[in-house]
Structures are given as structure tokens and as C-alpha cells.
C-alpha positions as CSV (number, residue, x, y, z in Angstrom):
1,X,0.0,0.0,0.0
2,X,1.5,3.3,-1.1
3,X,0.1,7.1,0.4
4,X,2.4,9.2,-1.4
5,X,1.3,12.9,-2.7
6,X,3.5,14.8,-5.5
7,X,2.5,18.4,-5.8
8,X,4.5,20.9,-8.0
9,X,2.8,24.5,-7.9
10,X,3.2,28.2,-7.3
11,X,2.5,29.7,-3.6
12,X,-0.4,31.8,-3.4
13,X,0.6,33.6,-0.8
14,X,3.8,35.2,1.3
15,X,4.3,32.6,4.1
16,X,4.0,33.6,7.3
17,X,5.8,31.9,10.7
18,X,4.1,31.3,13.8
19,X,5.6,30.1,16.8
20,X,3.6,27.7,19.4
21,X,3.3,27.6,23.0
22,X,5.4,24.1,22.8
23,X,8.6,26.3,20.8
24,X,7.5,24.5,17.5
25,X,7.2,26.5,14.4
26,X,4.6,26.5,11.6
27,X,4.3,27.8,8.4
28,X,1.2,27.9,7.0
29,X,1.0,28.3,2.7
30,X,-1.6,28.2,-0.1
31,X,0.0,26.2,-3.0
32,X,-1.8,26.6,-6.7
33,X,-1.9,23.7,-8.7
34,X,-2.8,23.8,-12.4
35,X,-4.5,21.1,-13.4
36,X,-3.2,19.2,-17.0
37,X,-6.2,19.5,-19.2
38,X,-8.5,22.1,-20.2
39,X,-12.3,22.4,-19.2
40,X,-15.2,22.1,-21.5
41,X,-14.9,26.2,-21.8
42,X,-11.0,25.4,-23.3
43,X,-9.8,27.1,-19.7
44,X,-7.2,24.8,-17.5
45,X,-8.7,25.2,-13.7
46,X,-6.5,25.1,-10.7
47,X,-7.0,23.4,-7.0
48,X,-5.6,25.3,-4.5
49,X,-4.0,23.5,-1.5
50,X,-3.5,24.9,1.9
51,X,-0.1,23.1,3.2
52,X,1.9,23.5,6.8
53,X,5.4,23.5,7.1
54,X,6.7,22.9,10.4
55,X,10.3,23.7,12.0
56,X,13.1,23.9,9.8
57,X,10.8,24.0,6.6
58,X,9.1,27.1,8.0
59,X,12.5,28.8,8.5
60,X,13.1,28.0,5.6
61,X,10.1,29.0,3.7
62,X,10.3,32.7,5.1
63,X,13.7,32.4,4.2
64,X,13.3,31.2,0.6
65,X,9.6,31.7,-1.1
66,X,7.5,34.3,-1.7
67,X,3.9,34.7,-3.9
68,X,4.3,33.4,-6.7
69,X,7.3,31.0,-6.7
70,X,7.4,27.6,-7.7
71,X,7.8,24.6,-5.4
72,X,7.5,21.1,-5.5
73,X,6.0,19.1,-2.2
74,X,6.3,15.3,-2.0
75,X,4.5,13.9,1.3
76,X,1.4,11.9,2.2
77,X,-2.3,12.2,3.0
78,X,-3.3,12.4,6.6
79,X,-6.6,12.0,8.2
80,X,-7.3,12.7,11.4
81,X,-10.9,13.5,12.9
82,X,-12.0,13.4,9.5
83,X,-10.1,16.5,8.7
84,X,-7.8,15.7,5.9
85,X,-4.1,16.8,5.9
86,X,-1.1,17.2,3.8
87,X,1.9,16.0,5.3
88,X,5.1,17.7,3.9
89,X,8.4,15.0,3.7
90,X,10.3,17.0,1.1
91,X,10.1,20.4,-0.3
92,X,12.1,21.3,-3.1
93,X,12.3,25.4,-4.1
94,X,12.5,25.2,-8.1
95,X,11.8,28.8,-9.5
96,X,11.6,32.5,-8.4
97,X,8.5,34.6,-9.7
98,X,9.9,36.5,-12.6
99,X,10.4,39.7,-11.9
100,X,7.8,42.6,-13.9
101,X,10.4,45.0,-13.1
102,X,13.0,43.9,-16.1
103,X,13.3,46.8,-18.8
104,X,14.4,46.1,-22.0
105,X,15.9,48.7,-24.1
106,X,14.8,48.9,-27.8
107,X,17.1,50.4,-30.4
């Protein structure tokens, strides 16, 4: 039997660190997923997923991604008092948001 969960996607939003009462930290991030085919309207659609990253993963998210980045998440499914989890094994920070602010001169 296998649980394993491969997301590659860009984060919806600048992460944020929290620190609990027991000295953990969490990270809390929305991850956008594009799906692979196109709807019925010729439009791809795409699942957002709200993942937690706890300790050294949320030091490093702060550290390393912003909105808009691209990251890839292996882990596993969790469920616990019917409330559904991601559980984050591996992280891997593939891309930067391009920047907007790049000028290129014309001659």
C-alpha cells in the first residue's frame, strides 16, 4: 500500500511563521496547482492547497519563497478526525516569480 502525494505548484501567498506555545514552528501556505487538461470552456482550472510547514521548513520557507514561486511538495495524505491533511516529507524550491520589473531597451 502506497500514500504518497507529488504536488509541483506556485505559492499563493507570502508565508507567514508562527511560533507555538510548545517552541514549534509552523508555516502555514496556499499552493496553486494547475490542473493538466482544459475544461469544456478550453480554460485549464487550478486546486488550491493549503499546506503547513513545520520547523526547519518554515524557516526556511520565510527564508526562501515568496507569492508566486514555484515549489515542489512530496508527502502523504493524513486524516485525522475526518479532517484531511497534507503531510510535507520533502520540499524542493525550483523557481523565483519573474520579476515585472525587467526593462528592456529597444534600439
Amino acid at each position: 500500500m502506497n500514500n504518497v502525494l507529488l504536488l509541483t505548484g506556485r505559492i499563493a501567498n507570502d508565508p507567514t511563521i508562527k511560533e507555538l506555545d510548545n517552541n514549534k514552528k509552523v508555516c502555514n501556505v496556499l499552493i496553486a496547482v494547475q490542473r493538466d487538461y482544459k475544461n469544456s470552456s478550453g480554460e485549464y482550472e487550478t486546486d488550491f492547497f493549503s499546506i503547513s510547514l513545520w520547523n526547519g521548513y518554515a524557516e526556511s520557507a520565510i527564508k526562501y519563497i515568496h507569492k508566486g514561486d514555484l515549489i515542489n511538495i512530496f508527502g502523504r495524505l493524513q486524516n485525522q478526525d475526518n479532517k484531511l491533511s497534507i503531510v510535507i516529507e520533502k520540499i524542493k524550491f525550483l523557481a523565483s516569480k519573474p520579476k515585472n520589473d525587467t526593462k528592456i531597451d529597444e534600439k
